[in-house]
DRENFIBA-31214 format. One record per residue: residue number from 1; residue in three letters; chain; z, x, y of N, C-alpha, C in turn. Coordinates in nm, 4 decimals. Last residue first. Layout:
N
+-----+-----+----+----------+----------+----------+----------+----------+----------+----------+----------+----------+
!   i !  aa ! ch !     n_up !   n_east !  n_north !    ca_up !  ca_east ! ca_north !     c_up !   c_east !  c_north !
+-----+-----+----+----------+----------+----------+----------+----------+----------+----------+----------+----------+
! NUM ! ALA !  A !        Z !        X !        Y !        Z !        X !        Y !        Z !        X !        Y !
...
+-----+-----+----+----------+----------+----------+----------+----------+----------+----------+----------+----------+
***
This chain:
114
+-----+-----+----+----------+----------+----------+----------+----------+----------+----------+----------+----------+
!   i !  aa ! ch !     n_up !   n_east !  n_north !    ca_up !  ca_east ! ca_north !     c_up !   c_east !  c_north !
+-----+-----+----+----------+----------+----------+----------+----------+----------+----------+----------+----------+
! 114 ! UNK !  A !  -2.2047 !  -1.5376 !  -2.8928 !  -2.1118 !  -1.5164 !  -3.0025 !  -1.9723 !  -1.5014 !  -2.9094 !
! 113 ! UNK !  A !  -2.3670 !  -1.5815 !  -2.6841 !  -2.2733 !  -1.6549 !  -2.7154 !  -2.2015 !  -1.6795 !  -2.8161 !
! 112 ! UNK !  A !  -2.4982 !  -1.3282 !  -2.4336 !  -2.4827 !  -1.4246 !  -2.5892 !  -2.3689 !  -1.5273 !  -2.6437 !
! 111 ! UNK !  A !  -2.4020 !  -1.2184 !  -2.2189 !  -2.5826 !  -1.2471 !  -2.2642 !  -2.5514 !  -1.3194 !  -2.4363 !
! 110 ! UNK !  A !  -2.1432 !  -1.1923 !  -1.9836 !  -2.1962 !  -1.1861 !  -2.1210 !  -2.3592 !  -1.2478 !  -2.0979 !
! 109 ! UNK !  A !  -2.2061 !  -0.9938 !  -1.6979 !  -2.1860 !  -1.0974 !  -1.7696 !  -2.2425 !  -1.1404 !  -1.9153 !
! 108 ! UNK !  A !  -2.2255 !  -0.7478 !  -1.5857 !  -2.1086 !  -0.7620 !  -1.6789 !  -2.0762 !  -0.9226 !  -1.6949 !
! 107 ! UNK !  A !  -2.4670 !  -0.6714 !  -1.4834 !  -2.4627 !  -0.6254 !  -1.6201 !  -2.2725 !  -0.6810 !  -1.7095 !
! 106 ! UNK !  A !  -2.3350 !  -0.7751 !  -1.2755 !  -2.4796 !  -0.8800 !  -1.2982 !  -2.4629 !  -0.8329 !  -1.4810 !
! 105 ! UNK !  A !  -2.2420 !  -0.5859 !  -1.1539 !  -2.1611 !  -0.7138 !  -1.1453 !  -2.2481 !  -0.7993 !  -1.2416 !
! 104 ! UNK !  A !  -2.4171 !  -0.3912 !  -1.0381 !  -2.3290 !  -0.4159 !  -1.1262 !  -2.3312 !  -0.4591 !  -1.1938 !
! 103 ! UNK !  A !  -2.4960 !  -0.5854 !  -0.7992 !  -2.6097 !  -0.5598 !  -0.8888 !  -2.5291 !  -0.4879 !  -1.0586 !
! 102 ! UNK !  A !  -2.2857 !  -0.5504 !  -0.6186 !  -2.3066 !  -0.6382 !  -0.6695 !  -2.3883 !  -0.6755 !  -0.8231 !
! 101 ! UNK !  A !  -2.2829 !  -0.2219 !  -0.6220 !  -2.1609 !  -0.3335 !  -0.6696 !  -2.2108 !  -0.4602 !  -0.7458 !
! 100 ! UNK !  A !  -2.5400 !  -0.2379 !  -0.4796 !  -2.5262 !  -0.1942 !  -0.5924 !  -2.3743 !  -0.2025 !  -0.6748 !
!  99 ! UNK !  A !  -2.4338 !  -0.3432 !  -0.2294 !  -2.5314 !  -0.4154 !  -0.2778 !  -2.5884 !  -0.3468 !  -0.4315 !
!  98 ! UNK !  A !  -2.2359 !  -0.1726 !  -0.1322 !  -2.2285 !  -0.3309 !  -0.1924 !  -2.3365 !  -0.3689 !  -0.2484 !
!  97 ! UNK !  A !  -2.2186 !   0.1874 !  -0.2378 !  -2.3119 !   0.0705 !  -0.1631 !  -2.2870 !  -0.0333 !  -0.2267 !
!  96 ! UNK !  A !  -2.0371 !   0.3548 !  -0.4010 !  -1.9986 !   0.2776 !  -0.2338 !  -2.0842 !   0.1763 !  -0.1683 !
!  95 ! UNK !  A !  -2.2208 !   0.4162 !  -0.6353 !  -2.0844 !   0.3175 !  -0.6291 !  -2.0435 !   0.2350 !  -0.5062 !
!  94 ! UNK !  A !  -2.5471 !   0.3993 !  -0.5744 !  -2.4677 !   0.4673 !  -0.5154 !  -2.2949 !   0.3299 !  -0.5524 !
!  93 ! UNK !  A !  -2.8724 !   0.3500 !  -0.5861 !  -2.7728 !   0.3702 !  -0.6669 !  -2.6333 !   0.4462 !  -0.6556 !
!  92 ! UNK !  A !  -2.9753 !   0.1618 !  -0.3631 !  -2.9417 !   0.2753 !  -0.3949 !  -2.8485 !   0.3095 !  -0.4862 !
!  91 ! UNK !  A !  -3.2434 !  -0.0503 !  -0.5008 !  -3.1090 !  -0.0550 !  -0.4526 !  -3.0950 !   0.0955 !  -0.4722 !
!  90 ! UNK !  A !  -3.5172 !  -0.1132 !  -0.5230 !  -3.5355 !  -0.0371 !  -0.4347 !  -3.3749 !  -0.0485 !  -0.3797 !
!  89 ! UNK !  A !  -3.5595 !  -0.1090 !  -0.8179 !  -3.5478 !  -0.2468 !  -0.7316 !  -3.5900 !  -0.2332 !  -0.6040 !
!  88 ! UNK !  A !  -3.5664 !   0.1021 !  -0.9726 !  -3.6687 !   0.0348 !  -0.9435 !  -3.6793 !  -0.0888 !  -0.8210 !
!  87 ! UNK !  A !  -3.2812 !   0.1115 !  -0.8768 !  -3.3879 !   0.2138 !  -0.8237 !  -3.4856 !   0.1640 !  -0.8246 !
!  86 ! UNK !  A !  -3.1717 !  -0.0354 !  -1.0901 !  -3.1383 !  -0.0786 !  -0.9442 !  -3.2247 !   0.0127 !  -0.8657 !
!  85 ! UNK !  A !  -3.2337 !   0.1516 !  -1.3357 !  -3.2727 !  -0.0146 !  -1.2899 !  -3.2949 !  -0.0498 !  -1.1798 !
!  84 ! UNK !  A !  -3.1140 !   0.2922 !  -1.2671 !  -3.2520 !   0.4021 !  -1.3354 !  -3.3088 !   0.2133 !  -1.2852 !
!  83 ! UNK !  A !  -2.8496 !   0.2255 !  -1.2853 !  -2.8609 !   0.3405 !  -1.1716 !  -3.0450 !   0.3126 !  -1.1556 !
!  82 ! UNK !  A !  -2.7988 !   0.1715 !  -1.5378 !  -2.8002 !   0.0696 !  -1.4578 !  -2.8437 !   0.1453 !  -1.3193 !
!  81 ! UNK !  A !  -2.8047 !   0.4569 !  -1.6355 !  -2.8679 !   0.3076 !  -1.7241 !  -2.9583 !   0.2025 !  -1.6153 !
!  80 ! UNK !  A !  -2.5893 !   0.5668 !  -1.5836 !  -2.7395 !   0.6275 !  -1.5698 !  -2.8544 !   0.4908 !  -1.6048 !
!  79 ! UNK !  A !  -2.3723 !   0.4366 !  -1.6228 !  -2.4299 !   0.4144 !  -1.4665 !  -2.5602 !   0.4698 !  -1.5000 !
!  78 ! UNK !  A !  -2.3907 !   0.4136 !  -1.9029 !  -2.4080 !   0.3489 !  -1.8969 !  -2.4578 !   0.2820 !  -1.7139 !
!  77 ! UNK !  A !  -2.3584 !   0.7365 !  -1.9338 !  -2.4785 !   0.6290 !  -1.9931 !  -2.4630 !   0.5448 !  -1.8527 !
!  76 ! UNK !  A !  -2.0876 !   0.7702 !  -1.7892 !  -2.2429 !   0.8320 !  -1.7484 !  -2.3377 !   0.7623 !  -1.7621 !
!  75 ! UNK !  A !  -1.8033 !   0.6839 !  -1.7546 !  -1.9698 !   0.5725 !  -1.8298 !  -2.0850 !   0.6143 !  -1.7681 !
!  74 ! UNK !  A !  -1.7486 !   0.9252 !  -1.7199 !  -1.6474 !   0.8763 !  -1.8209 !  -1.7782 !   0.7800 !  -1.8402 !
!  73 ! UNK !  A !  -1.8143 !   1.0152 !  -1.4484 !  -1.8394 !   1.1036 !  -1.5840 !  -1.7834 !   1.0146 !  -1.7147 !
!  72 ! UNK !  A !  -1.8151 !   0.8079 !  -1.2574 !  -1.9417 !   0.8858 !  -1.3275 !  -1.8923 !   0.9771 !  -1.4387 !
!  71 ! UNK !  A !  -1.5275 !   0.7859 !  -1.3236 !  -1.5746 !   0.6946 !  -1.3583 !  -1.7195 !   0.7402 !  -1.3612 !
!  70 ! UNK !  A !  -1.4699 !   1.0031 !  -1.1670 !  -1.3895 !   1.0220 !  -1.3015 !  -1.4951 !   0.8967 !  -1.3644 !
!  69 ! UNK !  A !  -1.5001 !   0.9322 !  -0.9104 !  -1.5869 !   1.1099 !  -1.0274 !  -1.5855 !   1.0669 !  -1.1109 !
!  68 ! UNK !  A !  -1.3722 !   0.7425 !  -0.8364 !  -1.5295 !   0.7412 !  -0.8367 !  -1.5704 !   0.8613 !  -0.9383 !
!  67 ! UNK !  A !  -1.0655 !   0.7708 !  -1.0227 !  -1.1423 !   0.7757 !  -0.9283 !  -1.3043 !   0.7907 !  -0.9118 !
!  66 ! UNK !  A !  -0.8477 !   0.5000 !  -1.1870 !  -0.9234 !   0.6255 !  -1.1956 !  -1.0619 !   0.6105 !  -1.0202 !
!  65 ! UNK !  A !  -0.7319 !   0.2120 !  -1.1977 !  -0.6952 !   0.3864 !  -1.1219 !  -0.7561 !   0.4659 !  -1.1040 !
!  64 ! UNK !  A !  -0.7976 !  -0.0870 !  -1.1263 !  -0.8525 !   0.0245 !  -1.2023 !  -0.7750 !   0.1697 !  -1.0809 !
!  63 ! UNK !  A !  -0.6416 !  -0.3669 !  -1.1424 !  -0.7147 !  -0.2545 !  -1.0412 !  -0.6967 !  -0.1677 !  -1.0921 !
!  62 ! UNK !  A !  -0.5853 !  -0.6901 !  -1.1676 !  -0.5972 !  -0.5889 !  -1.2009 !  -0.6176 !  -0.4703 !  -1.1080 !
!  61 ! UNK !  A !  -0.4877 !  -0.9548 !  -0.9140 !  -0.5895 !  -0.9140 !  -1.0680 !  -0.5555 !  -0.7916 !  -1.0696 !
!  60 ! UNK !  A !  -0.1756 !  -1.1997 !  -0.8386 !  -0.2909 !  -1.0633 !  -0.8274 !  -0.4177 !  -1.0427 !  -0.9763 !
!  59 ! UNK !  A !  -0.0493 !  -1.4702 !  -0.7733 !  -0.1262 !  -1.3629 !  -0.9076 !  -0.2559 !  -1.2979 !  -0.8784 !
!  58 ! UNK !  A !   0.1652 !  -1.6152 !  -0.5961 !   0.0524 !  -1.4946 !  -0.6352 !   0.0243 !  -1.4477 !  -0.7237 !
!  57 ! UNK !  A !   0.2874 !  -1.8929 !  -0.4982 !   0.2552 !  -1.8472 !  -0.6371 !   0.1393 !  -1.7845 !  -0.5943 !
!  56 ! UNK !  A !   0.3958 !  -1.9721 !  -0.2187 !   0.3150 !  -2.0072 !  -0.2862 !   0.2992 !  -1.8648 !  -0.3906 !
!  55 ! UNK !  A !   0.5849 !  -1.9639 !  -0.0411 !   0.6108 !  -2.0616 !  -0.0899 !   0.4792 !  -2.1310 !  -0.1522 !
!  54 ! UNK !  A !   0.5439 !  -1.7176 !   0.0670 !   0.5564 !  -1.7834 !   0.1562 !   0.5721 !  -1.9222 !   0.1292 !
!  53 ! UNK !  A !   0.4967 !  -1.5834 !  -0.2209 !   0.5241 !  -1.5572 !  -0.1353 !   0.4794 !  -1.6914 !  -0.0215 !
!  52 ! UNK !  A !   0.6361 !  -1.5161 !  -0.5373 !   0.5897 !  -1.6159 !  -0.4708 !   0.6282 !  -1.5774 !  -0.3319 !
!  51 ! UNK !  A !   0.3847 !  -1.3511 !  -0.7825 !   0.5427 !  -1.3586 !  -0.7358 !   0.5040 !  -1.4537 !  -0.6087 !
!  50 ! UNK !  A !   0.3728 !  -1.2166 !  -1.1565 !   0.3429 !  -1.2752 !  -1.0222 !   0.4570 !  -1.3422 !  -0.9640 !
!  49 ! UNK !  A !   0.2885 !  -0.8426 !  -1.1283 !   0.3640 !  -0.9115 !  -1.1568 !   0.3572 !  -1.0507 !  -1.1388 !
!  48 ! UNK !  A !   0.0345 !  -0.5941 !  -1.1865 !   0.0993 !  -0.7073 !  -1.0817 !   0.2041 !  -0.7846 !  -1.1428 !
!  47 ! UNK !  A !  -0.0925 !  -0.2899 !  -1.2490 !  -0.1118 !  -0.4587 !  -1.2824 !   0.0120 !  -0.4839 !  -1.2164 !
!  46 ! UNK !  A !  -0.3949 !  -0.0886 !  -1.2755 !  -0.2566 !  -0.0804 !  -1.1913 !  -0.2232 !  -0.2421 !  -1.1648 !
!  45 ! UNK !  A !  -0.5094 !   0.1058 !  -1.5377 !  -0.5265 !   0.0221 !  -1.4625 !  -0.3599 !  -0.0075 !  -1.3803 !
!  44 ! UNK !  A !  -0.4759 !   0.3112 !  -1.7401 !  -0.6351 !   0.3453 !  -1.6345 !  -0.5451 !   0.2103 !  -1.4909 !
!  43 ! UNK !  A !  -0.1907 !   0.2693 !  -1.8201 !  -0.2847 !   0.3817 !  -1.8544 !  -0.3822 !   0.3833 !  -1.7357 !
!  42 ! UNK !  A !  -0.0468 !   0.0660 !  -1.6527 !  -0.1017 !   0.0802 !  -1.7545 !  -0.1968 !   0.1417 !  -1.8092 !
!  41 ! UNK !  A !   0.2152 !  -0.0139 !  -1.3967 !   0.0869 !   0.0944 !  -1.4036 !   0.1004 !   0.1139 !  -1.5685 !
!  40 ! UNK !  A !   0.3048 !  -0.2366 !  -1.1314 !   0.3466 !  -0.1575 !  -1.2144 !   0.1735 !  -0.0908 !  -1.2775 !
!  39 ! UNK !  A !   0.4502 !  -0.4406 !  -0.8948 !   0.3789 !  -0.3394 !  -0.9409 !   0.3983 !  -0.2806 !  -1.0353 !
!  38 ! UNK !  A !   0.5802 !  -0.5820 !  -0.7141 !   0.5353 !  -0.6121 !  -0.8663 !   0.4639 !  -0.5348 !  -0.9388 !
!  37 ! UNK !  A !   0.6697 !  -0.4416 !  -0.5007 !   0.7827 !  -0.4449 !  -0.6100 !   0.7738 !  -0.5113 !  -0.7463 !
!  36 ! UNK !  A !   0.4346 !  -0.4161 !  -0.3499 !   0.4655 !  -0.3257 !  -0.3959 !   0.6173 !  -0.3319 !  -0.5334 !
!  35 ! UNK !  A !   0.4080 !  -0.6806 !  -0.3112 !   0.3164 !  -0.6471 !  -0.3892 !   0.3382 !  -0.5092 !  -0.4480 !
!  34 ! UNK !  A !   0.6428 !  -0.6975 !  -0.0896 !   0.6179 !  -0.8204 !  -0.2513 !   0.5570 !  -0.7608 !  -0.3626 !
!  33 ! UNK !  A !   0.5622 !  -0.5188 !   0.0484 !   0.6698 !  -0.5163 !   0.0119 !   0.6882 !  -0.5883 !  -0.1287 !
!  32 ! UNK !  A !   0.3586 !  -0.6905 !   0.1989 !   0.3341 !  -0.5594 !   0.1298 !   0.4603 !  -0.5054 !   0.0022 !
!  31 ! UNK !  A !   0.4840 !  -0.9135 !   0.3104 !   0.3563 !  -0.8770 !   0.2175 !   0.3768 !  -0.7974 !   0.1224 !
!  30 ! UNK !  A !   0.6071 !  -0.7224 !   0.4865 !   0.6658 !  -0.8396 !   0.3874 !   0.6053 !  -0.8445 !   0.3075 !
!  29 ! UNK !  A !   0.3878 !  -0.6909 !   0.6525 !   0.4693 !  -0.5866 !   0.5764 !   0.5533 !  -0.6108 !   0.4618 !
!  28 ! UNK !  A !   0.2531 !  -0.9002 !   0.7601 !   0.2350 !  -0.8208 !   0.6746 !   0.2947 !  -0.7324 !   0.5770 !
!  27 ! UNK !  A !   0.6024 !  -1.1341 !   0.7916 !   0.4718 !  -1.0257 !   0.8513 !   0.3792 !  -0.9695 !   0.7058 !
!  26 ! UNK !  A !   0.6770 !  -1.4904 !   0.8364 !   0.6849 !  -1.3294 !   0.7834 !   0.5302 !  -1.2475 !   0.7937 !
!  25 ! UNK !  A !   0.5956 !  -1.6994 !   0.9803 !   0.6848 !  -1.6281 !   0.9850 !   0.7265 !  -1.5027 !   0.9111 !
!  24 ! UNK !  A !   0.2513 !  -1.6785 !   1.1369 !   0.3431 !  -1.6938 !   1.0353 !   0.4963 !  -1.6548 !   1.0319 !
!  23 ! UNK !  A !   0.1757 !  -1.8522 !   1.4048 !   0.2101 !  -1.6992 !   1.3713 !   0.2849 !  -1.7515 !   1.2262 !
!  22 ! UNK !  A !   0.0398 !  -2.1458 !   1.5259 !   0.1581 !  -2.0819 !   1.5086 !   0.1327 !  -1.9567 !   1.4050 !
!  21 ! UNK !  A !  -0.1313 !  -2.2766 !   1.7412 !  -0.1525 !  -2.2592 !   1.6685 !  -0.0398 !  -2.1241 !   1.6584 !
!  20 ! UNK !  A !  -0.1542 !  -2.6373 !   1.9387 !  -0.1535 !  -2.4977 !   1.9020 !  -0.1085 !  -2.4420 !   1.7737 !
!  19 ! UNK !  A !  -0.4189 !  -2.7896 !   2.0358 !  -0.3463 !  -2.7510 !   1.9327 !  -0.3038 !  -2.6503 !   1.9246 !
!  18 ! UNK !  A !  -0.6481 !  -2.8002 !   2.2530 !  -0.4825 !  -2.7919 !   2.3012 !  -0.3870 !  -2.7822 !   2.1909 !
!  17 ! UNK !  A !  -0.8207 !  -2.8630 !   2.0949 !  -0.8547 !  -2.7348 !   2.1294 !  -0.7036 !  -2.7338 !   2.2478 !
!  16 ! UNK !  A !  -0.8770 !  -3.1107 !   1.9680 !  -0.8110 !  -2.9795 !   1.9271 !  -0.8041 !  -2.8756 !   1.9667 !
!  15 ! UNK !  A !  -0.8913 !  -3.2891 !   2.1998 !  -0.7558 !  -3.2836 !   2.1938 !  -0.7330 !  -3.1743 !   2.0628 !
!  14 ! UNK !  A !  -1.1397 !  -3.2543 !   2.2578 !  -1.0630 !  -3.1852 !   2.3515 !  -0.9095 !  -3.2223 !   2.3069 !
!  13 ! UNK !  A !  -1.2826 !  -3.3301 !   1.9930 !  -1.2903 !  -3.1827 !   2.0296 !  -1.1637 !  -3.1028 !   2.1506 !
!  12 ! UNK !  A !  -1.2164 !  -3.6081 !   2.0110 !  -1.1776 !  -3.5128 !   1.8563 !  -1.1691 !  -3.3709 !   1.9292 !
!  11 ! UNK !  A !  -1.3686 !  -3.6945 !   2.2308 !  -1.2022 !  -3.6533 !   2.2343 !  -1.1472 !  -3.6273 !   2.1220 !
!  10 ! UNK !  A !  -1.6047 !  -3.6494 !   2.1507 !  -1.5231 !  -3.5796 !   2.2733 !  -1.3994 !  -3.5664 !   2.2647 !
!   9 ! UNK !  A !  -1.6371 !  -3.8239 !   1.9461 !  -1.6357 !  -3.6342 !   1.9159 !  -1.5823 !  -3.5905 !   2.0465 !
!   8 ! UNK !  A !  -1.5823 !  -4.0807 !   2.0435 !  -1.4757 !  -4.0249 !   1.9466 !  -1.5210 !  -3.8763 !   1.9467 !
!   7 ! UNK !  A !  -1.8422 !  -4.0705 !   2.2650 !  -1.6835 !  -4.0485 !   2.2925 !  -1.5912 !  -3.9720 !   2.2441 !
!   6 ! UNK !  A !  -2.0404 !  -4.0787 !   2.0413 !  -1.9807 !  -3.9611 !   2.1493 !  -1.8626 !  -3.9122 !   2.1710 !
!   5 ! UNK !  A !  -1.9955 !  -4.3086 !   1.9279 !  -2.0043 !  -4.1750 !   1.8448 !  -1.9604 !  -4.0489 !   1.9317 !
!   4 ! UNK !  A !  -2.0002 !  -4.4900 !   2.1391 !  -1.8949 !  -4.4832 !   2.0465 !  -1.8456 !  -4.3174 !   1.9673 !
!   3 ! UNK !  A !  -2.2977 !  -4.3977 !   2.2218 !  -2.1879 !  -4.3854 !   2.2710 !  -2.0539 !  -4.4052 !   2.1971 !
!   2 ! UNK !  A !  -2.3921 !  -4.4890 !   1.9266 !  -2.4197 !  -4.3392 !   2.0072 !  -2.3521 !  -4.3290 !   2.1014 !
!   1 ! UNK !  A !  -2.3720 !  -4.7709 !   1.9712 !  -2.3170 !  -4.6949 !   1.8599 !  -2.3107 !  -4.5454 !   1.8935 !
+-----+-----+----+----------+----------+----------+----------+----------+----------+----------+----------+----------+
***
């Protein structure tokens, strides 16, 4: 049975590794192009259209405009809040650090079920 088993992974492995493997036909830029002509802009946030590329249905999310300043001064509280938390933790309270993204991320799930 362990030989059987072998074999078949041997020749699973050496006949994928002669597969080859094809380039898309449209580029990044194409891409880009898509995303730039769904575009559009709603006070703070910058929203999408959806559109089909390579013969599949995109729907982008959202994306906030405003810039790192603008966002410490606009939910002071509420980074001073979460800032004063993630410190105890020993996270740096810093927008650019992921691991205080993540930690975020945590205050924006609901807590009740009204």
């Amino acid at each position: 049975m362990k030989k059987i088993f072998s074999v078949l992974l041997i020749t699973t492995i050496v006949t994928t590794l002669g597969s080859p493997v094809y380039a898309s036909s449209q580029n990044p830029s194409d891409l880009q192009e898509c995303i730039e002509n769904t575009m559009f802009y709603n006070n703070e946030y910058r929203l999408f259209n959806e559109f089909t590329y390579q013969g599949m249905e995109i729907n982008l999310l959202p994306e906030t405009t405003i810039t790192k300043e603008e966002a410490l001064i606009k939910y002071k509280e509420a980074y001073d809040y979460i800032a004063g938390k993630a410190s105890v933790l020993g996270i740096v309270p810093d927008l650019d650090n992921y691991e205080f993204q993540q930690y975020v991320k945590g205050y924006a799930i609901p807590t009740s079920t009204n």
